[in-house]
C-alpha positions as CSV (number, residue, x, y, z in Angstrom):
1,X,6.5,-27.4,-68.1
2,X,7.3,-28.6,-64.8
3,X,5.5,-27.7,-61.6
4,X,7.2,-25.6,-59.0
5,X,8.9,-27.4,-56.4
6,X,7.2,-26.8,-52.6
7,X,9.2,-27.1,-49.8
8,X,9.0,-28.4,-46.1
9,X,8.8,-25.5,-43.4
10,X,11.3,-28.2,-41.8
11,X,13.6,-27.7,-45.3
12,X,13.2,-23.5,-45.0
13,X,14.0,-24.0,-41.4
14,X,17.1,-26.1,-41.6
15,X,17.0,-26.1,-37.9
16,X,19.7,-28.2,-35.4
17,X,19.4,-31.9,-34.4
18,X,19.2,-31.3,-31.2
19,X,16.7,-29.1,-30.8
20,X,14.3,-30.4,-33.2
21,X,15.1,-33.8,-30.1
22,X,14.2,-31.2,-27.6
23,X,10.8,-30.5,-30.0
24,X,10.0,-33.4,-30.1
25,X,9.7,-34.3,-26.7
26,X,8.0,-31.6,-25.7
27,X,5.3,-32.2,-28.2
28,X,5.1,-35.7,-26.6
29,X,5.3,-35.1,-23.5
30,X,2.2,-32.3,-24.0
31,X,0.2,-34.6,-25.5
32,X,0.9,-37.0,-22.8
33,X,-1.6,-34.2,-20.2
34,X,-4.0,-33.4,-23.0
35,X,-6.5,-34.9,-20.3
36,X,-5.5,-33.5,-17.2
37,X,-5.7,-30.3,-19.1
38,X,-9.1,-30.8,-20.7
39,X,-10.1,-31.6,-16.6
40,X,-8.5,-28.1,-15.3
41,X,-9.8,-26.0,-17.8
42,X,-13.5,-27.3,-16.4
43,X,-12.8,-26.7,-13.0
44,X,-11.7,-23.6,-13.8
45,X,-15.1,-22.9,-16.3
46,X,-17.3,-23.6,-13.0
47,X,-14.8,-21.1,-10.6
48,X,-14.9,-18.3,-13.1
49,X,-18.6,-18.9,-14.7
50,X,-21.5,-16.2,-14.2
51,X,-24.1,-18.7,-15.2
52,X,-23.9,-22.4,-16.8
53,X,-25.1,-21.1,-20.2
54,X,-20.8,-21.5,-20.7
55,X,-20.4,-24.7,-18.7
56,X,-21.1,-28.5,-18.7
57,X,-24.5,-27.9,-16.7
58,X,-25.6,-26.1,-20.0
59,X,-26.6,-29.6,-21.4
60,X,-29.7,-29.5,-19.3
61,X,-31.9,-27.8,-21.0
62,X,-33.1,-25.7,-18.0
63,X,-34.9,-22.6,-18.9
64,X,-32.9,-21.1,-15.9
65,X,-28.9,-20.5,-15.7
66,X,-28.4,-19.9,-12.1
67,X,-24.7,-20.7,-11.0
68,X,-24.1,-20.6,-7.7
69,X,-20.5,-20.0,-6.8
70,X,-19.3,-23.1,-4.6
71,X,-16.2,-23.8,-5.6
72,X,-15.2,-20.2,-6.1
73,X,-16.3,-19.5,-2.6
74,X,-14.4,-22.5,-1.5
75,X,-11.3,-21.3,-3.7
76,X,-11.2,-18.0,-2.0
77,X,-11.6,-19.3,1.3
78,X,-8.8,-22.0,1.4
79,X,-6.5,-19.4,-0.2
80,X,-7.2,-16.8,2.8
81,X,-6.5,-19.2,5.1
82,X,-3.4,-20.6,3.7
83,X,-1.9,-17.1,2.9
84,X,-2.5,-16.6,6.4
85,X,-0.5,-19.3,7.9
86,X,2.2,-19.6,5.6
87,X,2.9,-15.6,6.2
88,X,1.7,-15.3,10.0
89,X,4.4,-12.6,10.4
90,X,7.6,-10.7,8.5
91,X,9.8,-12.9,10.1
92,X,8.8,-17.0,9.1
93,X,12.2,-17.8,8.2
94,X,15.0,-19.1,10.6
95,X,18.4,-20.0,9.6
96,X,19.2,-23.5,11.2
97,X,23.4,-24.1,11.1
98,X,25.1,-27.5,10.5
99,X,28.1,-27.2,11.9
100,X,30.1,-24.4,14.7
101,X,30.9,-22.0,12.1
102,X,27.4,-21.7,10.8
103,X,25.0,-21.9,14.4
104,X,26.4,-18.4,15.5
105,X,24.2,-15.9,16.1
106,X,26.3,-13.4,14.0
107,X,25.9,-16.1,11.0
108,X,22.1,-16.6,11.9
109,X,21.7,-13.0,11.7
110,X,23.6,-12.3,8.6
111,X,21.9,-14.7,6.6
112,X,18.7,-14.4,8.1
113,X,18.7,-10.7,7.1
114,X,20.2,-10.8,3.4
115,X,17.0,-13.5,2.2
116,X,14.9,-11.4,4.3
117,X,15.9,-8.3,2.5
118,X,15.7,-10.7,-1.1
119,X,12.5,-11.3,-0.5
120,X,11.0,-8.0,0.4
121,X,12.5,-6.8,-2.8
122,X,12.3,-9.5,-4.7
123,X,9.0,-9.8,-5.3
124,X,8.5,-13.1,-3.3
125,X,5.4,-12.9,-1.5
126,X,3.3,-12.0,-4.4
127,X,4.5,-14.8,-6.8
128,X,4.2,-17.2,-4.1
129,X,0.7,-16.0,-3.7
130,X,0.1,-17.1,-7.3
131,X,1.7,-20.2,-6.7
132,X,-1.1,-20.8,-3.9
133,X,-3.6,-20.4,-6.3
134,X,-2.0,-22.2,-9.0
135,X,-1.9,-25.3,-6.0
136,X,-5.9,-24.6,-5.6
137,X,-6.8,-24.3,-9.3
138,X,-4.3,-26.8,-10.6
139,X,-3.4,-29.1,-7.6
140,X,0.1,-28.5,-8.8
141,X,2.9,-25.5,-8.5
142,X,6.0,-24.9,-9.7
143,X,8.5,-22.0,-9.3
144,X,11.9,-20.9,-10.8
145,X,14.8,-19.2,-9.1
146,X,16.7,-16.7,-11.1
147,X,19.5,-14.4,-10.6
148,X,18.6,-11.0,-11.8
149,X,20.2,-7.4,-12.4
150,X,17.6,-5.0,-13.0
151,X,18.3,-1.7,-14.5
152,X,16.6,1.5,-16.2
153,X,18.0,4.2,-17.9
154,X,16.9,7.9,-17.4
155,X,14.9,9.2,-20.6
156,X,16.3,12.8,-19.7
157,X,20.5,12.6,-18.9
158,X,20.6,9.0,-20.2
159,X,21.9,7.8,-17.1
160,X,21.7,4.4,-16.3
161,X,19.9,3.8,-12.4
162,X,20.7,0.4,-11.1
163,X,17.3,-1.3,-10.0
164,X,17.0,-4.6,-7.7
165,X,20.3,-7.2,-7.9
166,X,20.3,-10.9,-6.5
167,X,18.4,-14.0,-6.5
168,X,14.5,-13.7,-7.5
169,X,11.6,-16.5,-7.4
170,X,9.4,-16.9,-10.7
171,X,6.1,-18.3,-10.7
172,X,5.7,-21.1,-13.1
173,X,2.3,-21.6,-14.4
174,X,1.1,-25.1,-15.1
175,X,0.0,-25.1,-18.4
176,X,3.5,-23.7,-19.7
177,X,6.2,-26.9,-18.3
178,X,5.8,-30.0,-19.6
179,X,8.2,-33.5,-17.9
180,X,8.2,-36.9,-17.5
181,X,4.5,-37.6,-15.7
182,X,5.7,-41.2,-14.8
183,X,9.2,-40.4,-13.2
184,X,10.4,-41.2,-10.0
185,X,10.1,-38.0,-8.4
186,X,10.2,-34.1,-10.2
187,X,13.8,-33.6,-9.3
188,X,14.9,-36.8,-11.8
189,X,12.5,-36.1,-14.9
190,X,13.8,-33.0,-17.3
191,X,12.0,-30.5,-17.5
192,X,10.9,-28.3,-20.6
193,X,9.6,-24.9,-19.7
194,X,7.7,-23.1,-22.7
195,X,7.5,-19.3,-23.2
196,X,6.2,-16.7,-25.6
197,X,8.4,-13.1,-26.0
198,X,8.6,-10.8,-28.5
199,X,11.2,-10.3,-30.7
200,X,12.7,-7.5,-28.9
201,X,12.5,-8.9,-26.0
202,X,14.3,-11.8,-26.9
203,X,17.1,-9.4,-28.4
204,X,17.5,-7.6,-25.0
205,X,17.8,-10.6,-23.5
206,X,20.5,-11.7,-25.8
207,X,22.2,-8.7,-25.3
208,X,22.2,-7.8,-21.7
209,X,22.8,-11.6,-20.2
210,X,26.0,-12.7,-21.0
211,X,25.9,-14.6,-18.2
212,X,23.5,-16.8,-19.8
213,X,25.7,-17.3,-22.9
214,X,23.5,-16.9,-25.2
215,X,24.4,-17.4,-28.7
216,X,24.1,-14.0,-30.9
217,X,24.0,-15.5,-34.4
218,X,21.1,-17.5,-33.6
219,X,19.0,-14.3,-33.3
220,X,20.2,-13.4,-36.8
221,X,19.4,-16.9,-38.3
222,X,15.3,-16.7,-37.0
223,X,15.5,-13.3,-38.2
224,X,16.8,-14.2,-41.6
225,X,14.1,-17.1,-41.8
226,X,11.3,-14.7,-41.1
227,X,12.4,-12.7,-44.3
228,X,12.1,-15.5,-46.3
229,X,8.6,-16.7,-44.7
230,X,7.3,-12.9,-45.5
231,X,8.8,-12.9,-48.8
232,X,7.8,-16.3,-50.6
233,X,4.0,-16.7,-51.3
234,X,1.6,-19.4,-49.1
235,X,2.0,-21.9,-52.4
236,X,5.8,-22.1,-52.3
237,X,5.8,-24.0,-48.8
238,X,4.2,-27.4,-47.4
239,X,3.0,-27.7,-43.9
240,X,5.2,-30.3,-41.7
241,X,2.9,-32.4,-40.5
242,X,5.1,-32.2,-37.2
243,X,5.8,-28.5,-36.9
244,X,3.1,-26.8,-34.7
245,X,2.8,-23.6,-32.5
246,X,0.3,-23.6,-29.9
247,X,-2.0,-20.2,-29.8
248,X,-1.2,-19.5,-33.6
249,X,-3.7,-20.5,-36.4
250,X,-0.9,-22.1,-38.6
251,X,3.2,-21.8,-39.3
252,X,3.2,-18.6,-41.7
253,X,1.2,-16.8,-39.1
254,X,3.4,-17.5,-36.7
255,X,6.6,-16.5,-38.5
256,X,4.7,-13.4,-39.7
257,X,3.9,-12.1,-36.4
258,X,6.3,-10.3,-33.8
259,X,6.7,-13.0,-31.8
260,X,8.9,-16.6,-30.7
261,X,8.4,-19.2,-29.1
262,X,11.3,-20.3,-26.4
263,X,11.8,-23.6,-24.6
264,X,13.9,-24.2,-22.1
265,X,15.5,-27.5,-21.1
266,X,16.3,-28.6,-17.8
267,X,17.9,-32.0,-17.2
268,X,19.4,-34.7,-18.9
269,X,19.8,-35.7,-22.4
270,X,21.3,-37.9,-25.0
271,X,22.5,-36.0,-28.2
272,X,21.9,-38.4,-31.1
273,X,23.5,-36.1,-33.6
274,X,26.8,-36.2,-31.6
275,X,26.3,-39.4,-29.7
276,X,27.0,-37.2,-26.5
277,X,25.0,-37.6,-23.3
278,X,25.0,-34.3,-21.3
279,X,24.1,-34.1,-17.9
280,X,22.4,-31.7,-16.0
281,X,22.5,-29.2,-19.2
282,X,20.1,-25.9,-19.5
283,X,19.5,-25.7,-23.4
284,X,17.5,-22.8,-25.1
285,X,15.6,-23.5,-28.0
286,X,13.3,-21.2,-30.6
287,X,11.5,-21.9,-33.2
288,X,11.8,-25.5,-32.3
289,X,14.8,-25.6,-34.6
290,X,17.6,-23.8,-33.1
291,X,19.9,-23.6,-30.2
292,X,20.2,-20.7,-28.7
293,X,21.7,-21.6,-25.6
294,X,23.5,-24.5,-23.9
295,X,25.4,-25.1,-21.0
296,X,26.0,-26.9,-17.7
297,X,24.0,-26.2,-14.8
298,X,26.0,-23.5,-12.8
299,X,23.9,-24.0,-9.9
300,X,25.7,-25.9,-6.6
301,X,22.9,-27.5,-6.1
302,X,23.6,-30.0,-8.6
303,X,19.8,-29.8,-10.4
304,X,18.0,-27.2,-11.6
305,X,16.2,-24.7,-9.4
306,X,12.8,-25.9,-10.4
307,X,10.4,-26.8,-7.5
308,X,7.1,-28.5,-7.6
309,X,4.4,-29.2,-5.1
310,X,1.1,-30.9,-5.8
311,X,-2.2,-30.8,-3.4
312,X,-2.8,-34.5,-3.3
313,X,0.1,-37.3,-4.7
314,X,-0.7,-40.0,-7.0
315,X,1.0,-42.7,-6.8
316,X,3.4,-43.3,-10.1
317,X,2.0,-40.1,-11.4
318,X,3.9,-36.5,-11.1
319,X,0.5,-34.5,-11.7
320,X,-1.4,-34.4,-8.7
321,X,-4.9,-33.6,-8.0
322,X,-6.4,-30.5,-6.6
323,X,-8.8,-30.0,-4.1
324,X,-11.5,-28.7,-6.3
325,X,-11.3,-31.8,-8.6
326,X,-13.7,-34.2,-6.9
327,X,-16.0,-31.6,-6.0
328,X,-16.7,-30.7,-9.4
329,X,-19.6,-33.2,-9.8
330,X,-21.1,-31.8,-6.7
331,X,-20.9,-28.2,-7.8
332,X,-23.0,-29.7,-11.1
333,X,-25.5,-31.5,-8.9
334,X,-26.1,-28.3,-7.3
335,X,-26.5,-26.1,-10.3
336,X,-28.9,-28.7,-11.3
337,X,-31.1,-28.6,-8.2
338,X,-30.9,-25.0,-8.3
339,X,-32.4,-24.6,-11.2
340,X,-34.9,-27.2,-11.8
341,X,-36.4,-26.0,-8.4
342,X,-36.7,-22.8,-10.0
343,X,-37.7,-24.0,-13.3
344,X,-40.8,-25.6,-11.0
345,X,-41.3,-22.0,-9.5
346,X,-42.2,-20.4,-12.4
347,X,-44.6,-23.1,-13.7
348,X,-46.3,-23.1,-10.2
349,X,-46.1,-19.3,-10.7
350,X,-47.3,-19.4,-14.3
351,X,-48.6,-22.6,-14.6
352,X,-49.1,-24.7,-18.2
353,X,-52.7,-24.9,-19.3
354,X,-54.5,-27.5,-20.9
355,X,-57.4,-26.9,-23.4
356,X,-60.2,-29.1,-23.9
357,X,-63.0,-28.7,-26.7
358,X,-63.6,-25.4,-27.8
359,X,-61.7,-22.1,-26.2
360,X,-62.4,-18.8,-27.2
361,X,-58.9,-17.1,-27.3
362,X,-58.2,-15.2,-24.6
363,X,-55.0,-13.3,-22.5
364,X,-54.0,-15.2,-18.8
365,X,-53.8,-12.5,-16.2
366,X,-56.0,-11.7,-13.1
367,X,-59.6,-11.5,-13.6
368,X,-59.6,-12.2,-17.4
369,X,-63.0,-14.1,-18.0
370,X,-62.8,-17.3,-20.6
371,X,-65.6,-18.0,-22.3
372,X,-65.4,-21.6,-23.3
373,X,-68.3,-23.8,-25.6
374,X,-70.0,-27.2,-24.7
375,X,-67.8,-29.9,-23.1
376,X,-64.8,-26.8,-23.1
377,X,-62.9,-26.6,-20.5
378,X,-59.6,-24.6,-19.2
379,X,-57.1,-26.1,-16.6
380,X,-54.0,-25.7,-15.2
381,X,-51.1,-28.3,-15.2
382,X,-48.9,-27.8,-11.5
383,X,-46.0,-29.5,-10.6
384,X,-45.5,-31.7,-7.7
385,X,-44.8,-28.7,-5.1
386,X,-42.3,-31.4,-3.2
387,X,-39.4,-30.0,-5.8
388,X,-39.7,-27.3,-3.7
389,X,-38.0,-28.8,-0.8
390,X,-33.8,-29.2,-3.1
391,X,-32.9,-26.2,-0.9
392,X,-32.2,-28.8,2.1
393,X,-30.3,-31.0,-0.7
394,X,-28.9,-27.7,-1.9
395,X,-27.5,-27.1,1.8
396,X,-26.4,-30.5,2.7
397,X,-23.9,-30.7,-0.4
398,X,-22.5,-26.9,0.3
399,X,-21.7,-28.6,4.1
400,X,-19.9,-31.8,2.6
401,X,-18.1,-29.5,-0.4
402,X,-16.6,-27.5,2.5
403,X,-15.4,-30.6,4.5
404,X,-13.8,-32.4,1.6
405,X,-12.2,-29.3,0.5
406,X,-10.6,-29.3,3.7
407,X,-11.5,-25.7,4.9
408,X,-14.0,-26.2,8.1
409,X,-16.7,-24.2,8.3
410,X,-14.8,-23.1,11.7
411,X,-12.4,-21.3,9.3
412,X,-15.0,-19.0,8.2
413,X,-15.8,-18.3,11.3
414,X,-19.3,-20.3,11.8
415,X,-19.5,-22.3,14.9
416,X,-21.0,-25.7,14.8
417,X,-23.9,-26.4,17.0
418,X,-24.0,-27.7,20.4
419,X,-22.6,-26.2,23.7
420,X,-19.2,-27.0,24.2
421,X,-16.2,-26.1,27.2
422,X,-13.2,-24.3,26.1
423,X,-11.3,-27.6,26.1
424,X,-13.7,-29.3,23.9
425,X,-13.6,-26.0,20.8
426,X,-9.9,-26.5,21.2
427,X,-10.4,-30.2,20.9
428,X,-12.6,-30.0,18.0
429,X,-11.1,-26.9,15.8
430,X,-7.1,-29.2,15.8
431,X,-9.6,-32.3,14.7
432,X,-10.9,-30.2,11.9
433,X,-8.2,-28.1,11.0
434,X,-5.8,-31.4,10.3
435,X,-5.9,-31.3,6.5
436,X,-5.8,-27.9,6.3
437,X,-2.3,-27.4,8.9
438,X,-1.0,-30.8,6.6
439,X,-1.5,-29.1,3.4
440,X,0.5,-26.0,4.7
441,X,3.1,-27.6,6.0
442,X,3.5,-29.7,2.8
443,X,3.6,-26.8,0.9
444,X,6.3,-25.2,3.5
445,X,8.5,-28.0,3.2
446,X,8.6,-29.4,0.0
447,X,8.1,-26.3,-2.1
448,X,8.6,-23.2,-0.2
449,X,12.2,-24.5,1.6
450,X,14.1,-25.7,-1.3
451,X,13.1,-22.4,-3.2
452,X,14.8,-20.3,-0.3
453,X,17.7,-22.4,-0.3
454,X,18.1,-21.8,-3.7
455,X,18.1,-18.5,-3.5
456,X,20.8,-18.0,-1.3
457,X,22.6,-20.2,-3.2
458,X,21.9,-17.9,-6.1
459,X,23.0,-15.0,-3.9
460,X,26.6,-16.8,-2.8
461,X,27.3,-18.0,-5.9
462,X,26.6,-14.9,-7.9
463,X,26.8,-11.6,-5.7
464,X,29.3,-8.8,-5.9
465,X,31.8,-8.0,-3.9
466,X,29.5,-7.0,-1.1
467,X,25.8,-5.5,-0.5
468,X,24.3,-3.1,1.7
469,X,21.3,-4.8,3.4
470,X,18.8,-3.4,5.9
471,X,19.0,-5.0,8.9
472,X,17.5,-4.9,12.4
473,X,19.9,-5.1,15.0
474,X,18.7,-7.6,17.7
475,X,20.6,-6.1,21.2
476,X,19.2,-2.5,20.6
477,X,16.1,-2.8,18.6
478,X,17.2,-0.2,15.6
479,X,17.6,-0.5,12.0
480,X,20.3,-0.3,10.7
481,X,22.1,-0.8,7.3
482,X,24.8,-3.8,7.0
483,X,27.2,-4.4,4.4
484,X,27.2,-8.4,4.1
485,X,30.1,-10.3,2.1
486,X,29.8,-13.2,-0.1
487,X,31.4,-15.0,3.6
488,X,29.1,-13.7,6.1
489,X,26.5,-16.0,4.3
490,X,28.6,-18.6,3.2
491,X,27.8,-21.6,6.2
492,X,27.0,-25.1,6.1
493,X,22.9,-25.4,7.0
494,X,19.5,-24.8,5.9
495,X,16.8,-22.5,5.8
496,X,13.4,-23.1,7.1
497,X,10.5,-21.5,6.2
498,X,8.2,-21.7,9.5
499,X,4.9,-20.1,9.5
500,X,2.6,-23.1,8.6
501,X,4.6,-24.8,11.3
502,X,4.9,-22.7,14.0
503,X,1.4,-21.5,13.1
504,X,0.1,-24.7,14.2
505,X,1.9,-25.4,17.0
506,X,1.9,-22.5,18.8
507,X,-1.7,-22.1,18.9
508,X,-1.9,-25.4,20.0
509,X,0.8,-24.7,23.2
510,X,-0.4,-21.6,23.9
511,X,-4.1,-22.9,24.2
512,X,-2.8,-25.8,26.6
513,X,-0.8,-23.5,28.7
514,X,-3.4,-20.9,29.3
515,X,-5.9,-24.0,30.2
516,X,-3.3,-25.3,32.2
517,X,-2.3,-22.0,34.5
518,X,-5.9,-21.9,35.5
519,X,-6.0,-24.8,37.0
520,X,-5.3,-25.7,40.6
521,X,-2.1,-27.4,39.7
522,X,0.1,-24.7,39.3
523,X,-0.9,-23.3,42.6
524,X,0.2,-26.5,44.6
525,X,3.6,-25.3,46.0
526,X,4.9,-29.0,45.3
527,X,4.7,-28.4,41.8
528,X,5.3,-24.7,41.2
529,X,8.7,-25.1,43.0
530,X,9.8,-27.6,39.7
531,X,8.5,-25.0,37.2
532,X,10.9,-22.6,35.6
533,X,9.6,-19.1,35.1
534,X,12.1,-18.2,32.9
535,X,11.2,-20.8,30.9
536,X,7.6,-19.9,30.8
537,X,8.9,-16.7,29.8
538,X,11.0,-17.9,27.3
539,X,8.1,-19.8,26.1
540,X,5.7,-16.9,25.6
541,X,8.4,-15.0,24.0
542,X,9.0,-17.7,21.6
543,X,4.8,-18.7,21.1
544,X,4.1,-14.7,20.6
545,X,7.2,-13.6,18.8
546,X,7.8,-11.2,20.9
547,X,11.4,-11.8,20.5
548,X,12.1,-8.4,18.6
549,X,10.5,-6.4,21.2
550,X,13.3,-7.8,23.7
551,X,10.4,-8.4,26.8
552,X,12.1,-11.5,27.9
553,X,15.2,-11.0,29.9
554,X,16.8,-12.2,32.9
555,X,15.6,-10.9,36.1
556,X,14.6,-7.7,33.9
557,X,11.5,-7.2,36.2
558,X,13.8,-6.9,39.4
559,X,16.1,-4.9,37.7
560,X,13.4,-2.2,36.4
561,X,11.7,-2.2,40.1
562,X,14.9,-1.0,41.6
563,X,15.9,1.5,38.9
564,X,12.4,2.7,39.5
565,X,13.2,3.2,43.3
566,X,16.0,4.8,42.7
567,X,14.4,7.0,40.1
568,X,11.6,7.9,42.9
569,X,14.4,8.5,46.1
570,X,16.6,10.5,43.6
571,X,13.1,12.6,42.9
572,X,11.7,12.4,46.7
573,X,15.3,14.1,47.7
574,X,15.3,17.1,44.8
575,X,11.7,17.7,46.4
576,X,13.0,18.3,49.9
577,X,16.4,20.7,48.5
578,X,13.9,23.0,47.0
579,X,11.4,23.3,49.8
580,X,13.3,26.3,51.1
581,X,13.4,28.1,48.0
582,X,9.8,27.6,48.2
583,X,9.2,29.5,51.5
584,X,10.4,32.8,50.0
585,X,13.2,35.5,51.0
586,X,14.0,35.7,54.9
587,X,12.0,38.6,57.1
588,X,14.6,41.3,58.2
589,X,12.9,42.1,61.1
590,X,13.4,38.3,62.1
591,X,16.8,37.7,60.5
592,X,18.4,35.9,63.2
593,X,15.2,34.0,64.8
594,X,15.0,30.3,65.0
595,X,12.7,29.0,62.7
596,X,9.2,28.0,63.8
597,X,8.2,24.7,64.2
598,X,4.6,23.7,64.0
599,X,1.6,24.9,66.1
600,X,1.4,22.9,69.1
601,X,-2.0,21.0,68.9
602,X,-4.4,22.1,71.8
């Protein structure tokens, strides 16, 4: 009799060429990190752990699990910080034109105000918030702009209510994109992004983004070989030695279950079915077998919208380290002081005992007598009490932890020691405070700027015939609502995210300038003569951003002094026109008299 025939999962699948390419890569390319993985997912062990019973310190052996918290203290505090400096204020984007058409002020304002009103809606500050932590944790970020048309649909009259429309930022988490770690820069490796949906979620995204051109038989061909997986025993298939699904035991529970596995390519790639290289493609793939989407890159940006940043660049390496990664050895040492000094605690507390000769048994505890026979004796075995003394240790690597991180102790808001002039904290605190402004900026411009731009290249490319935008209008100080046109933000330029930036800066000029007007050399009249006050105030409108409260004007001072002159004669003139009324009615017995003056002083 012969033996049933087993098949290959590859054989049941009978997936494309080109996606199984796309696989394949994928799987390479994750294997290629395995270590930088395995190095993250410690770091993060020490920032999440409650004691080191469930990290590395746990090899020890010490009776006690203390953990203290460094590096998640040192997490939270560089992420305050830079949150506060990329954000300072709602309005830390500036439109910055190329050419005539686009340096108006009416351009400025209309495409300042449509990615201003993008992001409010959008969603951007809180996934750039994750991104910060993902460029803590990690030491690498990456985003994704999409163009998006929410909608809901009343459960009552069925009517459908059109949600947010237009360009939105996605946070990329780390462990879910996978390139080329040894390309030139990110922008010339592909990209492979992996995802996990449901299977109705995947068919409502089909369905209601035909933008996307998404391919509907494909959805009908994984759902046809998920019938077939539920139907055919365990015996009937072999496992492909190259067919894996992270997060699922093995390949039947994966097809059994309700969900799929996406990946999405970004980039270039050489079709060796067709013999076909296609540039600058976005291609779907599920299952790791089919293709359920490809197409050219609509963007104008001629590359995908993917950004990446990383904390601190290696050289011929794309994944770059965090600042949390070196300090790991020092967040072990100080577990380890921490608790073999109190490991010595309790046996100087509750000391070891050695027994000589014969010992009656007895319990240890104040005033327990122990009655011992000849040459017996009870003693007690103490540690050296200098153990005692790992708190300084303890202390001096919390300092250096908080240095290399780059986040001064200044930035918690402890002062170092010593007295010191104004001149010399300013001095100090822009010493200190240079990694810290460097990382922010870096973040600003290579991560933060591109993503913007994106988006409102999303926005022109893809928007309606017009939008209604809130808006506040600059000459009056109001808000008001604007319709904007796929023109009105159409203009050759950039946009520039500038809170890191200007955070810096201004501080810095503002410091110097209030140093500088109390000095003796503005007051020289040789000196102030060549000084612009206009410009000061320009200056301090521009350092304070102050600009929307319109306090900066020219001669505005001189003009409000005499409107409040005129207000004051105009009120010194109704006093003296009602006076009379104020005397009362006439006397008739005196109607014709002269009015009397004042008594005559004696």
């Amino acid at each position: 009799m012969a033996s049933k025939q087993t098949l290959t999962v590859r054989d049941a699948l009978n997936g494309d060429q080109l996606a199984e390419q796309i696989s394949n890569q994928y799987m390479e390319w994750d294997n290629f990190r395995t270590g930088w993985v395995n190095e993250k997912k410690e770091v993060r062990e020490y920032i999440f752990a409650t004691d080191t019973s469930r990290t590395s310190n746990a090899a020890n052996g010490w009776k006690n699990t203390t953990h203290i918290p460094k590096l998640c203290q040192i997490r939270d505090n560089l992420y305050a910080n830079y949150i506060s400096a990329i954000f300072p204020h709602d309005r830390a984007i500036k439109w910055e034109g190329d050419d005539r058409t686009g340096a108006t002020k009416k351009k400025r304002q209309a495409v300042e105000a449509y990615i201003e009103n993008k992001v409010r809606l959008g969603g951007f500050v809180p996934e750039v918030e994750k991104c910060i932590y993902d460029f803590i944790d990690y030491g690498n970020a990456f985003g994704l702009v999409e163009y998006v048309n929410e909608t809901t649909k009343d459960a009552l009259t069925g009517e459908e209510i059109q949600g947010y429309v237009g360009p939105k930022f996605r946070r990329i988490s780390p462990l879910d994109i996978v390139f080329n770690p040894v390309a030139a820069t990110f922008r010339e490796t592909p990209k492979i992004i992996r995802s996990i949906m449901t299977l109705g979620a995947l068919r409502k995204e089909v369905s209601s983004s035909p933008e996307k051109q998404y391919l509907e038989g494909v959805f009908d061909r994984i759902m046809e070989v998920r019938h077939k997986m539920k139907s055919a025993a365990h015996s009937d298939y072999s496992k492909g030695e190259d067919f894996q699904i992270a997060g699922f035991a093995n390949y039947l529970d994966y097809f059994n279950s309700q969900y799929v596995e996406v990946l999405d390519f970004y980039g270039d790639i050489y079709d060796e079915d067709t013999d076909e290289f296609l540039e600058n493609q976005v291609i779907s793939v599920v299952d790791r077998s089919y293709i359920l989407r490809k197409e050219a890159n609509p963007s104008w940006l001629g590359a995908s919208t993917l950004q990446h940043v990383g904390w601190r660049s290696r050289q011929d390496n794309l994944y770059a380290m965090g600042p949390l990664d070196n300090l790991l050895g020092m967040q072990y040492r100080i577990d380890h002081l921490e608790n073999a000094k109190a490991d010595a605690m309790d046996l100087i507390i509750h000391p070891v005992m050695k027994i000589r000769g014969f010992v009656e048994d007895f319990d240890y505890g104040p005033g327990e007598r122990i009655y011992v026979g000849d040459d017996g004796d009870v003693d007690f075995m103490r540690p050296d009490t200098t153990v005692l003394v790992a708190d300084n240790q303890i202390a001096i690597y919390e300092n250096k932890m908080e240095e290399m991180a780059g986040a001064p102790r200044q930035a918690m808001g402890f002062r170092t020691p010593g007295e010191k002039t104004a001149f010399e904290v300013q001095i100090l605190e822009n010493g200190s405070n240079k990694i810290f402004l460097n990382k922010t900026s870096y973040f600003e411009r290579i991560f933060l700027e591109p993503i913007l731009n994106s988006m409102l290249e999303a926005g022109r490319r893809l928007m309606g015939p017009s939008e209604s935008i809130r808006q506040v209008d600059e000459d009056f100080n109001v808000t008001a609502f604007r319709t904007i046109t796929r023109e009105d933000i159409t203009a050759k330029g950039k946009l520039r995210p500038i809170g890191a930036r200007h955070f810096a800066r201004n501080a810095n000029i503002l410091q110097n300038l209030v140093q500088l007007s109390n000095t003796p050399l503005l007051q020289d009249p040789k000196v102030a003569s060549h000084i612009s006050g206009k410009g000061i105030a320009k200056l301090v409108e521009e350092l304070l951003d102050l600009e929307k409260f319109d306090l900066v004007r020219d001669n505005v001072a001189v003009e409000e002094t005499l409107e409040t002159q005129q207000l004051a004669s105009q009120a010194q003139q109704m006093l003296m026109e009602s006076q009379p009324d104020q005397m009362g009615p006439p006397d008739e017995n005196n109607m014709g008299a002269a009015p009397q003056g004042p008594p005559r002083a004696r």
